[in-house]
C-alpha positions as CSV (number, residue, x, y, z in Angstrom):
1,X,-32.5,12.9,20.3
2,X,-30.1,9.9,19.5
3,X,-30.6,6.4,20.6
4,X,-28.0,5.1,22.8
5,X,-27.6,1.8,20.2
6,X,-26.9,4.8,17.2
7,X,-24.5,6.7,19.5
8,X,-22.3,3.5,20.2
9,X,-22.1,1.9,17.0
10,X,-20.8,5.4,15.5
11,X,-18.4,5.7,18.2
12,X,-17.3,2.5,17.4
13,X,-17.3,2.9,13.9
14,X,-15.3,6.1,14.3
15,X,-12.6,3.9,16.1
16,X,-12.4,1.2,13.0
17,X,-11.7,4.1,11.0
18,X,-9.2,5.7,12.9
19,X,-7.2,2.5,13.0
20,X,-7.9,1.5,9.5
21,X,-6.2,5.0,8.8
22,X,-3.5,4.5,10.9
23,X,-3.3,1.1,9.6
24,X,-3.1,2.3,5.7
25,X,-0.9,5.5,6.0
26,X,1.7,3.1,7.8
27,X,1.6,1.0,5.3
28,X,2.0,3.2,2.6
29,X,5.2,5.0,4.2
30,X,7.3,1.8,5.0
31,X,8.8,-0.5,2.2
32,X,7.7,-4.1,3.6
33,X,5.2,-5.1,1.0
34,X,7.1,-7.5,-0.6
35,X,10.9,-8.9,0.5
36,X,12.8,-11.3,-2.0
37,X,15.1,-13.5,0.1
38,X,18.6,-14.3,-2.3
39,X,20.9,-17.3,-2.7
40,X,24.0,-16.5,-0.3
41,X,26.6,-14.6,-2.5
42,X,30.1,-16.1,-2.2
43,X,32.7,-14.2,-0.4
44,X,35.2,-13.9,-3.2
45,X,36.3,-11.6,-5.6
46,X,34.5,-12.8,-8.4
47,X,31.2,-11.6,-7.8
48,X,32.8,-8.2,-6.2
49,X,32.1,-6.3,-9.5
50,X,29.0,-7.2,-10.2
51,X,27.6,-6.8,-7.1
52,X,29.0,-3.3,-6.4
53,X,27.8,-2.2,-10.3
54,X,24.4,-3.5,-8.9
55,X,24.6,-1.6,-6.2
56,X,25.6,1.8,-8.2
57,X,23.2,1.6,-10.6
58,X,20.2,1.2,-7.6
59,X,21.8,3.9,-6.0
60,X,22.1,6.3,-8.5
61,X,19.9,9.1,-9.9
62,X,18.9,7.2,-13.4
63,X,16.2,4.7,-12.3
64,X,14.5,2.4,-14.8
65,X,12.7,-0.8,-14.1
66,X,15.6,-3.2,-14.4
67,X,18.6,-1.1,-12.6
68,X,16.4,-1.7,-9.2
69,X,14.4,-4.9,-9.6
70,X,17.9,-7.2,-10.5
71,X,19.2,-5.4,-6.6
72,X,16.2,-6.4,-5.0
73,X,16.6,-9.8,-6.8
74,X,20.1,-10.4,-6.0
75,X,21.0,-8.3,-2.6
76,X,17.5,-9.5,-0.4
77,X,15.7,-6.4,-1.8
78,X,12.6,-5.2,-0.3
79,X,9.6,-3.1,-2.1
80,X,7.0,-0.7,-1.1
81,X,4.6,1.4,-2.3
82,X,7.6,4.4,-2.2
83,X,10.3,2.9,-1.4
84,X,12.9,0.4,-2.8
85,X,15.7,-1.5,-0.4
86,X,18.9,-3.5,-0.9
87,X,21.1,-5.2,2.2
88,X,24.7,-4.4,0.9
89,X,27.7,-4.3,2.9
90,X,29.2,-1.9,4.8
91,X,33.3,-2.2,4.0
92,X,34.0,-1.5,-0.2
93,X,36.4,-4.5,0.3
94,X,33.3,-6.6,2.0
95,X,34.7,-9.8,-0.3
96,X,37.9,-10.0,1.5
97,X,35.9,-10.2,5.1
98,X,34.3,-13.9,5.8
99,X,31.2,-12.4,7.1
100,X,30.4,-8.8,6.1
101,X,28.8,-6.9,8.0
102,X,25.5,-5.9,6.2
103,X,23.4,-2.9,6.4
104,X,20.2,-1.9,4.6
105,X,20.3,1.1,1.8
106,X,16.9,2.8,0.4
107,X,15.6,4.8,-2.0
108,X,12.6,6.7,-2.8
109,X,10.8,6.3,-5.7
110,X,10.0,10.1,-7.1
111,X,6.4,11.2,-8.2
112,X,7.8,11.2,-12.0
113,X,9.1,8.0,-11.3
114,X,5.3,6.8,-10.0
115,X,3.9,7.7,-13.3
116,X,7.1,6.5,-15.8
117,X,6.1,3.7,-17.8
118,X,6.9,-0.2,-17.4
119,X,8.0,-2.2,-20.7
120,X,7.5,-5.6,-21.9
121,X,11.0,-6.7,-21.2
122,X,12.4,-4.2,-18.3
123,X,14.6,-1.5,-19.4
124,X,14.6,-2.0,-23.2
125,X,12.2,1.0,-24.4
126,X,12.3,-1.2,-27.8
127,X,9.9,-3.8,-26.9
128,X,7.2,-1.7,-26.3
129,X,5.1,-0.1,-23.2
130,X,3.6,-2.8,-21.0
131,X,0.3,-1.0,-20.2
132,X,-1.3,-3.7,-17.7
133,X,2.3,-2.8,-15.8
134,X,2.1,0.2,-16.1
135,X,-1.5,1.2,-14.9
136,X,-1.3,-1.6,-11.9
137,X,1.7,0.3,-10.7
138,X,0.0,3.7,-11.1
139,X,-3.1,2.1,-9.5
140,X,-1.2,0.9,-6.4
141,X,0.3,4.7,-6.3
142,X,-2.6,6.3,-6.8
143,X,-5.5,4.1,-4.6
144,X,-4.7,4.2,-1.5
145,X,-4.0,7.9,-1.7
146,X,-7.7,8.0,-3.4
147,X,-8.6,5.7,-0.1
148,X,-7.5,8.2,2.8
149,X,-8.9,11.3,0.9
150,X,-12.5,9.5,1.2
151,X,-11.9,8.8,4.8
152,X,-11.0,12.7,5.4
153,X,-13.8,13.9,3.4
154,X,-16.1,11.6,5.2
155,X,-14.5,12.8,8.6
156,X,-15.1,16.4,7.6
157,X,-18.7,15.2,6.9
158,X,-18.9,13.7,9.8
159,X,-18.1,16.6,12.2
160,X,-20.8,19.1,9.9
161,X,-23.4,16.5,11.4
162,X,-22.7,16.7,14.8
163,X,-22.6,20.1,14.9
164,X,-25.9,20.1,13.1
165,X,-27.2,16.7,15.2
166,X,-28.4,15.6,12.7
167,X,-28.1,11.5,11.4
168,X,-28.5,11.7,8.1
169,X,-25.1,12.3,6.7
170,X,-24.0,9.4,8.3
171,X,-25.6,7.6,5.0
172,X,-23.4,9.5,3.5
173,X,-19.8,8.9,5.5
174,X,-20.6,5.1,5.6
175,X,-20.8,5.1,1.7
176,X,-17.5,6.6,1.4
177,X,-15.9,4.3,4.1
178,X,-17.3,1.1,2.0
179,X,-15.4,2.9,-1.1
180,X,-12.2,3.5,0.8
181,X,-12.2,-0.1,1.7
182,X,-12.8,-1.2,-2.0
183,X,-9.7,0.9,-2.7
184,X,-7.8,-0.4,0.3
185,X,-8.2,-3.9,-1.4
186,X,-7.7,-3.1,-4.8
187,X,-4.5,-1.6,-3.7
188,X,-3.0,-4.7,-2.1
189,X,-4.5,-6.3,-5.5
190,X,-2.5,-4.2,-7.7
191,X,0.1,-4.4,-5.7
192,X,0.6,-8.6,-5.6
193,X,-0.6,-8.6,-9.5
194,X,2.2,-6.1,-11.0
195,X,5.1,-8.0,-8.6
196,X,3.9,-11.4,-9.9
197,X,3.9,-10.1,-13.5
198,X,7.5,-8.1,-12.8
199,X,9.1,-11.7,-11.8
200,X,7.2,-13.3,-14.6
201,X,9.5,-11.1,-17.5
202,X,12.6,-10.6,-15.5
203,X,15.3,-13.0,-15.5
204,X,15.7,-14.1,-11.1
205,X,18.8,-16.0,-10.1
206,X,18.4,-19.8,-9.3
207,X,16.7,-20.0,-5.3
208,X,14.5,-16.9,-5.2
209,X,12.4,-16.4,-3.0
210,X,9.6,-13.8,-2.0
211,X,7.7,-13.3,1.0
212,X,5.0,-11.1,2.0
213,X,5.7,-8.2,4.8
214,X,4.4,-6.4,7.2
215,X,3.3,-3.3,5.6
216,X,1.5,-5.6,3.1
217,X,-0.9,-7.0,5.6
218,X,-1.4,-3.3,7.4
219,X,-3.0,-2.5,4.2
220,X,-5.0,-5.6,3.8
221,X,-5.9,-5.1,7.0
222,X,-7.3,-1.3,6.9
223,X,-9.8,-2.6,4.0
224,X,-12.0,-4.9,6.2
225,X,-11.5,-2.1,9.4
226,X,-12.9,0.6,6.9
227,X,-15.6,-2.1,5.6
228,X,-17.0,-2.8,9.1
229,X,-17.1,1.5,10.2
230,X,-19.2,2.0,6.7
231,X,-21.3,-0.9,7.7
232,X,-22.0,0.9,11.0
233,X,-22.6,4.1,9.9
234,X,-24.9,3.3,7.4
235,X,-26.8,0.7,9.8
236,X,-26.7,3.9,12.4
237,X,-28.3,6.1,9.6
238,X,-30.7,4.1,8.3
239,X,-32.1,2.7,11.7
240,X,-32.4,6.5,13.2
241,X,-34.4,7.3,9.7
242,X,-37.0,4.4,10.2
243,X,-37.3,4.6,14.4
244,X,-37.9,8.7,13.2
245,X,-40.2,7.6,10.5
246,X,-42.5,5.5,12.6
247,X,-42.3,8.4,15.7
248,X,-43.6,11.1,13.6
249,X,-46.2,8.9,12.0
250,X,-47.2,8.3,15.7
251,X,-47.2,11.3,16.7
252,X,-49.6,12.5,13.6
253,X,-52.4,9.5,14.3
């Protein structure tokens, strides 16, 4: 027999998670973790060949570190965790037109390209590997992947306990919701710390700027969600264990 107090503060922790899962696979998906706002780009010719070899080379099927971050530097890129944007305009002849018209190009990082590793000065394999780079950007790959297995496994956990009615794997499933929160956070962490280091070796044009997005925040956002279900379900577990601990010691006297 369950107390009503355990029933509701699992169902309610089952909710947090749901969201927090929501929250985090959303976030992984879209590319609005970071967006770098450029200085305008004159409408003349001068820039036109630049600007469309930038936008090759980001386009194209040879990716290092430096043929997409100088795009998202110059043509108001955006980043994610698996994906990588430029605004670039639609006409070929866009320098000739007053005000372009502007649409938004992506591509996918692929999982070779997750795991490829991140030099000291971008692009020049000379200058040797960069391995604080290089295992942030794996981290930030790999985490919250790491993060939503945990909350599946604990889900799976979960369900084996209600069709056993039994409480005490709920110790377990809170454990690995505070862990999928750690890795939530440490995500976003890895995420901030390798784009701060990225600007800090690459060479930006005059009037950057970066902002945070959306996508960003969903994930920062899933780590306190997944905190409060694991503080739940382990408050759940452990109260049912005492209130059945002192019933049976009752019962024996």
């Amino acid at each position: 027999m369950v107390d009503n107090r355990y029933t509701t503060a699992l169902v309610i922790g089952s909710v947090l998670s749901l969201l927090a899962c929501v929250y985090l696979s959303v976030a992984v998906g879209t590319q609005h973790w970071c967006q770098y706002h450029s200085p305008p780009i004159s409408h003349d010719g001068s820039n036109a060949s630049e600007l469309r070899s930038l936008k090759e080379d980001f386009l194209g099927e040879e990716m290092d570190e430096k043929t997409y971050s100088d795009p998202l530097f110059r043509l108001n890129g955006t980043l994610g965790l698996w994906w990588r944007c430029v605004l670039v305009p639609v006409d070929t002849h866009w320098y000739k037109e007053p005000e372009p018209k502007m649409v938004t190009q992506c591509v996918s990082f692929s999982l070779p390209q997750q795991f490829e590793a991140k030099y000291r000065e971008p692009g020049n394999h000379n200058t040797g590997e960069d391995l604080i780079r290089t295992y942030l950007w794996r981290c930030q790959f790999l985490l919250p992947l790491v993060s939503l297995g945990l909350v599946f496994l604990s889900g799976l956990i979960g369900v084996c306990a209600c069709l056993c009615r039994s409480l005490t794997p709920t110790s377990v499933v809170g454990v690995l919701h505070l862990l999928a929160g750690l890795c939530s956070l440490a995500t976003v962490s890895c995420f901030l710390a390798g784009v701060d280091l990225l600007q800090g070796v690459s060479q930006q044009p005059e009037g950057l700027d970066r902002s945070l997005g959306w996508s960003l925040y969903l994930a920062l956002i899933s780590s306190p969600l997944q905190m409060m279900a694991a503080a739940l379900f382990l408050w759940a577990a452990c109260s049912h264990r005492k209130s059945y601990t002192r019933m049976t010691a009752y019962r024996v006297a």
